[in-house]
C-alpha positions as CSV (number, residue, x, y, z in Angstrom):
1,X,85.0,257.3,260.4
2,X,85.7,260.8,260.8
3,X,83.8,263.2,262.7
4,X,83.2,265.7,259.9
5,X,82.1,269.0,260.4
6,X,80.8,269.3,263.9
7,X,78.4,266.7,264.0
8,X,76.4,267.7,260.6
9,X,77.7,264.4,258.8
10,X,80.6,263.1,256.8
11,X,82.5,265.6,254.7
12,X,82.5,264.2,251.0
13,X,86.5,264.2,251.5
14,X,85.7,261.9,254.1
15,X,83.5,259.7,252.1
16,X,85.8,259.7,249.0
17,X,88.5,258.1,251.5
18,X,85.4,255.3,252.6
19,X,84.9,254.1,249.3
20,X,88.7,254.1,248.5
21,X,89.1,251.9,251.4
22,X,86.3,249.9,250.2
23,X,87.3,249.3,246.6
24,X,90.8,248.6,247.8
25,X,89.7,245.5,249.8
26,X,87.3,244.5,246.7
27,X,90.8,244.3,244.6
28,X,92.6,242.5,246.8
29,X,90.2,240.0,247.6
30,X,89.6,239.3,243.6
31,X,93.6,239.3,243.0
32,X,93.6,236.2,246.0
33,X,90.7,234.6,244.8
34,X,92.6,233.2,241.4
35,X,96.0,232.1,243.4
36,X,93.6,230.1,246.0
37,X,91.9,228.0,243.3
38,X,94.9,227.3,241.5
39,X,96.2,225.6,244.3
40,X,93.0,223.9,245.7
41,X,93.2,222.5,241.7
42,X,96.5,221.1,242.1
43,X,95.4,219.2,245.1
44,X,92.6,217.8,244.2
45,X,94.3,216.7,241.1
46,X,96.9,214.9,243.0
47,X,95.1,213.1,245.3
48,X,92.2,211.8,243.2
49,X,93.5,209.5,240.3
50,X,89.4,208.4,239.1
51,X,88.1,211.8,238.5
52,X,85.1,210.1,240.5
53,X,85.3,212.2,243.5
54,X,85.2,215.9,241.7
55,X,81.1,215.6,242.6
56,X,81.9,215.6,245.7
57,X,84.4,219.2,245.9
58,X,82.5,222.4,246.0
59,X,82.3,223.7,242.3
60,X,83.3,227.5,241.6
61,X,81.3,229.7,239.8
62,X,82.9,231.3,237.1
63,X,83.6,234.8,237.3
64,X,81.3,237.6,235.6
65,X,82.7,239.1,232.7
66,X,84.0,243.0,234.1
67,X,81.5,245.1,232.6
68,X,82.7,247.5,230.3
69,X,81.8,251.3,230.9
70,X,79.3,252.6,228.1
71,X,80.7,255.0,225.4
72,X,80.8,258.3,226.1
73,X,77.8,260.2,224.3
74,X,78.7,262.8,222.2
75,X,77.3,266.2,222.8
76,X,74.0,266.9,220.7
77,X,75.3,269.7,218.0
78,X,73.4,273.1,218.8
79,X,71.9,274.3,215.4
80,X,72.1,278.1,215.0
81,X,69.9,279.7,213.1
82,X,71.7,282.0,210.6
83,X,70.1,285.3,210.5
84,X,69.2,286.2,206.8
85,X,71.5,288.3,205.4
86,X,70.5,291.6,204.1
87,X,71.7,293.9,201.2
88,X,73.0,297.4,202.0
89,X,73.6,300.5,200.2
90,X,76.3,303.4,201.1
91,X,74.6,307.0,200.8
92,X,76.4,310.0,201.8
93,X,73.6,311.5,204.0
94,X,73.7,315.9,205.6
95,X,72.8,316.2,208.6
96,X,72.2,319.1,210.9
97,X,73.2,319.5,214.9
98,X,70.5,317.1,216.0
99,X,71.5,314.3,213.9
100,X,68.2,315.2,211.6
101,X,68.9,314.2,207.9
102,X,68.5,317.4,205.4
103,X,69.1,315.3,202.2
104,X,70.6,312.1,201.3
105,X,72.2,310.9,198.0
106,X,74.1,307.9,196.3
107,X,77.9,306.6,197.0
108,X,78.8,307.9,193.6
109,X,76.8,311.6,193.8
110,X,79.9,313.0,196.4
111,X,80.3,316.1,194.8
112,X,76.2,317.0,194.8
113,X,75.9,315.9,198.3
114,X,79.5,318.1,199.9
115,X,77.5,321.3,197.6
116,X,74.2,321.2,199.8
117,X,76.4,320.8,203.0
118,X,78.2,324.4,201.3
119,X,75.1,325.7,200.9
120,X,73.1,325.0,204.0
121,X,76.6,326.1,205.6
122,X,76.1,329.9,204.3
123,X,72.4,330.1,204.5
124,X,72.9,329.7,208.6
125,X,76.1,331.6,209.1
126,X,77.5,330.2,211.9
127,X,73.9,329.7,214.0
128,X,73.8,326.2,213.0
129,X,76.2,323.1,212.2
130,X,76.0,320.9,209.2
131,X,77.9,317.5,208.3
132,X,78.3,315.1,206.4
133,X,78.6,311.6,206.7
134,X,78.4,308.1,205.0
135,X,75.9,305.6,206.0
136,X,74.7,302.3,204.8
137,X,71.4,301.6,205.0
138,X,69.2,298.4,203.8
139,X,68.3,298.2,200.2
140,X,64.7,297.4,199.1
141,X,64.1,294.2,197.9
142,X,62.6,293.8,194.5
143,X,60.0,291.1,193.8
């Protein structure tokens, strides 16, 4: 066995080699085993004629069946839960420099909404800034 890593044990390289090692002599013993009782067969066939003296040789056990390795599981399928979805409207909304909304009106009222952006535009003069801009926000829901 291999030293390892300075006395703290086997490396698991080290033990992957063991039980290589170890699995290879389990394979070659089982691949001699069948060849050995063929020919034990053929002599005991040839030197008893009767059949009366098979009591008397050592009886083999039949080999277990290999087991076979279990299916493979399928993964569990994560259920999501599908956030509810939610209407929104478009609105054209006038805002001034700190984002604060002066008025707010439908998709289709354009024109009404760029005229109070004119107006609050020459009521300042240049001491504050006005825009405009298009937001969707979440409709009501009506019951």
């Amino acid at each position: 066995m291999a030293k390892g890593r300075g006395g703290r044990g086997p490396t698991r390289l080290d033990k992957r080699r063991e039980n290589e090692a170890a699995e290879a002599q389990e394979r070659d013993k089982a691949s001699e085993e069948p060849e050995e009782a063929e020919e034990e067969e053929a002599d005991a066939g040839a030197d008893d004629g009767d059949g009366e003296g098979d009591d008397d040789a050592p009886k083999k056990k039949p080999k277990k069946a290999a087991k076979k390795p279990a299916a493979a599981k399928k993964p569990a399928v994560k259920r999501t839960r599908v956030a509810k979805e939610v209407r929104r409207r478009a609105v054209w909304v006038v805002c001034d420099n700190g984002s604060k909304e002066v008025g707010e009106f439908p998709f289709n009222q354009k024109a009404e909404a760029e005229e109070l952006l004119a107006k609050k535009i020459l009521e300042k003069e240049g001491k504050a800034t006005f825009y405009m801009n298009l937001v969707k926000k979440e409709m009501k829901e009506e019951k």
